[in-house]
N, C-alpha and C positions, 0 to 999 in steps of 0.2 A: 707382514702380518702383525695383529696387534703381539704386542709381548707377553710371553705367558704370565699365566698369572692374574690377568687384571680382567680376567670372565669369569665370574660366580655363578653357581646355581642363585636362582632368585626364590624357587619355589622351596617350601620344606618338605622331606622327604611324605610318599605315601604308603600308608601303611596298610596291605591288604588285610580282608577277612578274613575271622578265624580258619584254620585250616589252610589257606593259600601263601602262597609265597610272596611276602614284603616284595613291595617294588617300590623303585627310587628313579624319580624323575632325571632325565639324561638330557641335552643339549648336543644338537649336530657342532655347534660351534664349543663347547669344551672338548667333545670328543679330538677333533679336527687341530685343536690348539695341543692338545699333551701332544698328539702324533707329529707337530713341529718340536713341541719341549725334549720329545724323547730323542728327537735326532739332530737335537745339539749338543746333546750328551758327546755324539763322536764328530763336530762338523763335515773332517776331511773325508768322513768314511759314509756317513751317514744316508745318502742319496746315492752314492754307487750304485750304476746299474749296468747292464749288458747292453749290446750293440742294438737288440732287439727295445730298448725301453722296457724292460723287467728287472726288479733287483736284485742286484747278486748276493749270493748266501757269504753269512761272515766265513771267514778261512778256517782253516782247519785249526791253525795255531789261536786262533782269536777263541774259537768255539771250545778249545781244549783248556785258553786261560778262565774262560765262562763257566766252565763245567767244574773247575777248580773252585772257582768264586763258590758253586751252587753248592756242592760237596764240602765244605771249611766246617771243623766242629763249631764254630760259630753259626753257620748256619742251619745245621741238625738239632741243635738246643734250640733256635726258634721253631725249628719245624717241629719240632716232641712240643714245646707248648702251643702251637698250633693245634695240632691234632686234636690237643687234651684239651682243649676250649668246651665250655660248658658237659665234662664232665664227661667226654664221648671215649677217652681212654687216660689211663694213671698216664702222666708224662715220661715217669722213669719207664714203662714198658711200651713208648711208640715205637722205637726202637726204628725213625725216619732214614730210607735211605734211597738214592736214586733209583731211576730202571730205564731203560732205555735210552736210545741219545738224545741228545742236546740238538734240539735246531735252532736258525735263525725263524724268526717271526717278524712278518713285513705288512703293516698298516697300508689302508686308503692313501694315494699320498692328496694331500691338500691342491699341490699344482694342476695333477689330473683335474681332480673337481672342478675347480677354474677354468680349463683348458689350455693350460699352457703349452706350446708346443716342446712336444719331446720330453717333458713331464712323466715320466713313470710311472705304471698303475697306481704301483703303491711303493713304499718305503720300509728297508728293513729296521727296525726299532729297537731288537732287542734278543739276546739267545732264550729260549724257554728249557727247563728240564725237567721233569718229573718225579715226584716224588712220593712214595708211598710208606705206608707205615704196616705195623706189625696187626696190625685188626682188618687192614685194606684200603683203609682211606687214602685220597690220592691229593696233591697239591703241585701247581704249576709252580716252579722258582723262574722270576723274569730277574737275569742278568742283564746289565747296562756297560758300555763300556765309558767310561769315564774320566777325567783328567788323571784321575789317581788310579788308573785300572780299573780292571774288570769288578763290577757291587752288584749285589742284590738290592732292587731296588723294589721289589715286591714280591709277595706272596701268595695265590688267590685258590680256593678247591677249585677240585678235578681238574682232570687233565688236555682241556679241548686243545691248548696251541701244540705240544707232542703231536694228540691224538688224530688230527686232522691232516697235518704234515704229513704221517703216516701213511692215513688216507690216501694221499695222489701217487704212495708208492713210486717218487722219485722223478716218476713225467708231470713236468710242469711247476710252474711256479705259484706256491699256495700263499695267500692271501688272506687279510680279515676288511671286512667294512663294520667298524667297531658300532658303529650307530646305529644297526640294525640285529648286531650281533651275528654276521652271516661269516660263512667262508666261503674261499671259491679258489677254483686252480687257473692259474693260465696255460690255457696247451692247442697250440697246433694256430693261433690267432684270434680264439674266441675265449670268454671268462665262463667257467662251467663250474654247477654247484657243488658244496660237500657237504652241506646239510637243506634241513626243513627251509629255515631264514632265506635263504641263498636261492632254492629252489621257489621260493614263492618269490623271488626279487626278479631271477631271469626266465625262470620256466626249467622243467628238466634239460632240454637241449644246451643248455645257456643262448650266449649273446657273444655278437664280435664283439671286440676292445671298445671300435666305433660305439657301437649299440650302447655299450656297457657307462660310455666316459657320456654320454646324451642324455644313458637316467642318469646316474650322480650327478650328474652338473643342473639338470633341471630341480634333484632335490635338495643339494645340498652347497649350488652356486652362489646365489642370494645369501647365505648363512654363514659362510666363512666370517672367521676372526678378522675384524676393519671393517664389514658389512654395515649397511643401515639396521639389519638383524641385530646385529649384535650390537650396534653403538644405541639401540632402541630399547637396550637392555631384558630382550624377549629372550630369556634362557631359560626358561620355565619346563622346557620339554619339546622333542619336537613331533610335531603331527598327532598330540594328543597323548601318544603311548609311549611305553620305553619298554626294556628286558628290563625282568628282573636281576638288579647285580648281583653277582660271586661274593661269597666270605673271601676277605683276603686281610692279608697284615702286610705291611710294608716291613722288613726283616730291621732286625735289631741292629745293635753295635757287636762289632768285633769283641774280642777280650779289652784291646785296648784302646778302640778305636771306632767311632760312630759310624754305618756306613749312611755315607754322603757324597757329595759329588758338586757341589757349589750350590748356587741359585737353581741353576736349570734342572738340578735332578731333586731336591727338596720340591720344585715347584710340580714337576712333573709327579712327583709318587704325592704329593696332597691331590693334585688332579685324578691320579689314578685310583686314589682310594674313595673319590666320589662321583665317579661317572666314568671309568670305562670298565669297571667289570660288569658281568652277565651270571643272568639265570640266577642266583642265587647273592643273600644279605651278604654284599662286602661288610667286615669287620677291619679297621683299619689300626694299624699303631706305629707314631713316628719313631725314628731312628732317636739315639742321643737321652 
């Protein structure tokens, strides 16, 4: 796959009508590339799947170093000026603090789209936690694991990767296909939806795996990273439309210490702060 990093937006961002929610042009192929950047962050661990071709959730101990990471007074100080961003609360009274657990969150994986045999639906990427503050506001913390340990490598409102996990209440393996903004559960050998997005993509009932890897691959085979797509430098958007992305901030430095993670996770959180969040204006800010 091309190397992350070397796919740009080409278009600049669009900015809706008064009253509507900013939207910012997205690409099937950036999307598709962070979801490789992000699982080089862990190589050895990164694609692990089950016997079934589904991926397995990080370990208990992984998920408890993650939840460590998301919890660090380091990271409650960016979450309080989070919150406080344009004036929505005083920072000293966000008084930011977890709720709920920590899960693993598992991306489209790229090789399904392709069709590779034995490919995986999707790919876990990253632990998500939830955070809310003293007025209510809610923010997702995506932990990465990384050469250096468990980092925060973004920040983004609300809480869809908690909140949809939640959703399949423990049967089945929950999913995102970042490109459409959709979630879906795997259970029982068919892909079944957890939202609107998801629901217009398979139908209530969902779709076998079969079914399911037939659309992706029809829409978003062509478009991979190395594609004529993408060497044609069409990354302007795909199929006209995009979600509108999520406010997010990519989390600050430690007390002593920037969080970082090499090339691949610099690359992947500049990626992530321009095309893979949803619904709502990503606000982005480097590490360092």
């Amino acid at each position: 796959m091309t190397p992350i990093g070397t796919s740009r937006p080409r278009t600049p961002n669009r900015h809706a009508p008064a009253g509507h929610k900013p939207v910012r042009t997205c690409t099937a192929v950036m999307v598709i590339a962070v979801t490789a950047a992000l699982g080089a962050l862990a190589p050895a661990t990164a694609h692990a799947a089950t016997a079934a071709g589904l991926p397995a959730p990080f370990t208990a101990a992984d998920t408890a170093q993650a939840r460590e990471a998301a919890s660090a007074p380091a990271t409650l100080l960016t979450l309080s000026r989070f919150f406080a961003r344009d004036g929505a609360i005083a920072q000293s009274t966000a008084r930011p603090h977890l709720v709920g657990p920590s899960v693993t969150v598992s991306f489209l994986d790229p090789g399904f789209v392709a069709g590779h045999p034995g490919a995986p639906v999707a790919d876990r990427q990253f632990v998500a936690s939830k955070a809310v503050s003293s007025d209510g506001q809610a923010a997702s913390v995506w932990t990465a694991r990384t050469a250096k340990g468990w980092k925060v490598v973004d920040i983004a409102t609300g809480g869809d990767e908690t909140d949809y996990v939640a959703k399949a209440h423990g049967l089945g393996t929950v999913f995102k296909e970042p490109q459409i903004d959709a979630w879906y559960v795997v259970r029982g050998g068919r892909v079944l939806p957890l939202d609107p997005d998801a629901r217009r993509a398979v139908g209530d009932d969902g779709v076998t795996l079969a079914a399911y890897q037939h659309l992706v691959h029809v829409k978003y085979g062509d478009k991979l990273p190395g594609s004529a797509y993408d060497r044609a430098g069409r990354g302007g958007g795909y199929g006209g439309t995009a979600a509108p992305p999520r406010a997010s901030a990519a989390s600050t430095a430690t007390a002593g210490a920037a969080v970082t993670a090499g090339a691949a996770t610099a690359a992947a959180a500049a990626l992530l702060g321009t095309c893979l969040g949803v619904r709502r204006l990503r606000r982005s800010r480097r590490a360092g």
